[in-house]
N, C-alpha and C positions, 0 to 999 in steps of 0.2 A: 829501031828494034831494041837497042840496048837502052833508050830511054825510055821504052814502054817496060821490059823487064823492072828495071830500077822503080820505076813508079807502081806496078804492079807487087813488086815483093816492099816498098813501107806501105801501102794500101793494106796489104795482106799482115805485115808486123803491127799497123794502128791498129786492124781489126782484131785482131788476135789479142793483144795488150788492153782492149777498149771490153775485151770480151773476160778476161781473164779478171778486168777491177772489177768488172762486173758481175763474176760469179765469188770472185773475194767479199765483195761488197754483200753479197745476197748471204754467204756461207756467215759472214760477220751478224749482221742482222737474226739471221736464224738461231745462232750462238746467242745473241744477245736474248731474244727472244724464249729460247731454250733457257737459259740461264736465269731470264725474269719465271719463267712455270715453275724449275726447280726450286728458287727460292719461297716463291709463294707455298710449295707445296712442304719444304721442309716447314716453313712457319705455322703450317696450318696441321701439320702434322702432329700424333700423340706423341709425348715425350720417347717414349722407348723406338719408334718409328722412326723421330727424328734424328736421334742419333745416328741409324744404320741410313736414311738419305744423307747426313751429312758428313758423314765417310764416305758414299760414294761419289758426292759433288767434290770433295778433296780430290780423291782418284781421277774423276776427270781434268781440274786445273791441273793436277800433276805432268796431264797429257797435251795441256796446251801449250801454245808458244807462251813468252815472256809477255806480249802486250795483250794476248786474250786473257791470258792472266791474268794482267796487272787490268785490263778494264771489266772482268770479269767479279774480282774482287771490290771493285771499286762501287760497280753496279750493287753487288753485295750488301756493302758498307751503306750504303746511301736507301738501300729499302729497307734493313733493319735499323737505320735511325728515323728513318719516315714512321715504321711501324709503334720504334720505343716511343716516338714523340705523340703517336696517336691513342698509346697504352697511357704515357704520361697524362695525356689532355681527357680521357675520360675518367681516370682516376681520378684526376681534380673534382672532376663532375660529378664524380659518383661521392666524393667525400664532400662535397657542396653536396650537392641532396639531401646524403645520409642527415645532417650537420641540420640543414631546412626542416628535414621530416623530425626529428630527434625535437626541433624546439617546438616545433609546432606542438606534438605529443606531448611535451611538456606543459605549454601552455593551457594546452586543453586538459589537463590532469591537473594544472592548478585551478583554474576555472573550477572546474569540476569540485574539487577540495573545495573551494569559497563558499560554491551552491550548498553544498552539505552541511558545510557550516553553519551558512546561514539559517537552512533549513531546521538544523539541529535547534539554533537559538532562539527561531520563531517558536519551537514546538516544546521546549525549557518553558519557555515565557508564556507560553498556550496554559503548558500545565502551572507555573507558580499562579497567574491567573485563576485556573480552574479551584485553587489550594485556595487561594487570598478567598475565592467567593463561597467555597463549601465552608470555611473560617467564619465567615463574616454569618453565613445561614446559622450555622451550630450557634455562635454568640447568641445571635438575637433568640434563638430558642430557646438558650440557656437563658438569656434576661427575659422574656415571656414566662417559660417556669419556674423562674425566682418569684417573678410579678405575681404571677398566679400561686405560688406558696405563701406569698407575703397576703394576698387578700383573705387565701383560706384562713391562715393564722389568726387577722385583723376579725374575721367574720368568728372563727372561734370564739378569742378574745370577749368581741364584744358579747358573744350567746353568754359565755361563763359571768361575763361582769353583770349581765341584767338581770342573771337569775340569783345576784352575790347580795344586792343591793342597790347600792350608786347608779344603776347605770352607767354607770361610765368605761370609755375605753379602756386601753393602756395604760395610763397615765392615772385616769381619774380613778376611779375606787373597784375595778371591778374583780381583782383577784384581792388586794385588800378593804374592800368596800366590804364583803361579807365579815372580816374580821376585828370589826374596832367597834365593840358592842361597850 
């Protein structure tokens, strides 16, 4: 009988102790747990927000023991470096973009500048073209009615010389052909 007592009460102390990590264990996890919402929720919070959550997350380590504490802050530490490191890595990304999209924009804005240029130059060269051949029509116009002053002249010339004497053109007697009597 007293060896069924003695077996019955460490039965009764295993279960009790086996019962007791067990609801440690569950309260820890729940803490931990609680502890990962609050964090996410300070971070995700506006700034004026986050301050009055992150005064009351202080007030509660204040309330815990020493190791909820100490793994409470540690958990902490460890999701706001996760976080800066994921701030960090698309910041890179975002300044790699910007950096991408910025040269692209440029190239295609010099591009752009070249064609214009070009454009410009074909349409310079269009017009000194269009200059050099309205030039070139005027000339010949101008040498056609030279041409045709000089025959009216020649044709004069020769009327006044035939009716002078000599007959003769320019040269031969026709303005002094009437005069050498």
């Amino acid at each position: 009988m007293k060896f069924t007592k003695i077996t019955l009460s460490v039965a009764l102390l295993g279960a009790l102790t086996l019962g007791m990590a067990d609801d440690t264990a569950t309260q820890s996890n729940n803490t931990n747990s609680g502890i990962d919402a609050q964090i996410t929720k300070i971070q995700n919070a506006p700034a004026q927000e986050r301050v009055q959550l992150m005064n009351e997350f202080k007030q509660q380590l204040a309330n815990m023991n020493v190791q909820e504490r100490t793994d409470a802050i540690a958990q902490m530490q460890e999701k706001i470096q996760g976080h800066a490191q994921e701030n960090m890595q698309e910041g890179k990304q975002f300044g790699s973009d910007t950096r991408d999209q910025a040269k692209g924009e440029r190239d295609q804005m010099q591009q752009m500048g070249e064609s214009t240029h070009q454009r410009a130059q074909n349409m310079v060269q269009g017009k000194q073209t269009e200059a050099m051949d309205h030039m070139n029509q005027m000339q010949n116009m101008n040498q056609m009615q030279a041409g045709d002053q000089m025959n009216q002249m020649n044709h004069m010339m020769q009327m006044q010389g035939g009716n002078g004497g000599n007959g003769g053109g320019m040269n031969g007697g026709g303005m002094n052909g009437g005069n050498n009597h």
